[in-house]
C-alpha positions, -999 to +999 in steps of 0.1 A: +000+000+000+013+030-009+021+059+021+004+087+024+011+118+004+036+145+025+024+178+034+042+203+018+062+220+045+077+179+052+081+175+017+099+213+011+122+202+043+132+167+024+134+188-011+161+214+010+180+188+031+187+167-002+217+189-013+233+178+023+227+190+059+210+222+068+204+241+103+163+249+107+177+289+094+191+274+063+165+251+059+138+283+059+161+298+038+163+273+012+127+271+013+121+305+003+144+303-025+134+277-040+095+285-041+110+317-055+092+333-020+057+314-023+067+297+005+079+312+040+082+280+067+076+300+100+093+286+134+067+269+145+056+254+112+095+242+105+102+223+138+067+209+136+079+192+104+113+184+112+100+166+145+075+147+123+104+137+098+128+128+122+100+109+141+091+091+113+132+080+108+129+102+073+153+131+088+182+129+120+201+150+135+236+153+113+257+174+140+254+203+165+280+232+168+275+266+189+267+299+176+267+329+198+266+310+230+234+295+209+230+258+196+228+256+159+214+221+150+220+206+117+199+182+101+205+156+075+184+131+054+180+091+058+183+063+032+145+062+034+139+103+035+160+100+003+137+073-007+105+090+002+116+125-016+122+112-048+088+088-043+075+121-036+088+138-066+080+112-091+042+114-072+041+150-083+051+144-114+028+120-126-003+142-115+014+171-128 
């Protein structure tokens, strides 16, 4: 059976963290970018997602280095996250 569609924040998260690992700023970042500013992940909506990825094994944790007497976390994707973005992408495709 196949899983269920991603919503898009998860999926933009996968999309961003596929060039390598990303901290949740460069993650946003990407984000905008790439949706060429359609899309704006706020705080709340980015962590939301990366705790649901990382939950779901699809994202971990890559390393964590200080910044400004600040954590700075970065993330990274699985095997299966790589698996489930380009599942993802070749979803999207087909009903594009």
């Amino acid at each position: 059976m196949a899983s269920k569609p991603l919503q898009e924040p998860a999926f933009l998260v996968l999309s961003a963290l596929a060039a390598g690992p990303l901290h949740g700023y460069g993650i946003a970042q990407d984000v905008e970018s790439s949706s060429d500013g359609r899309v704006t992940l706020r705080a709340g909506t980015l962590y939301g997602a990366i705790d649901r990825l990382v939950a779901a094994g699809l994202v971990e944790v890559d390393h964590e280095e200080v910044v400004d007497s600040r954590l700075r976390r970065y993330y990274r994707l699985t095997a299966e996250g790589g698996s489930r973005l380009a599942a993802e992408a070749e979803r999207a495709e087909a009903q594009a």
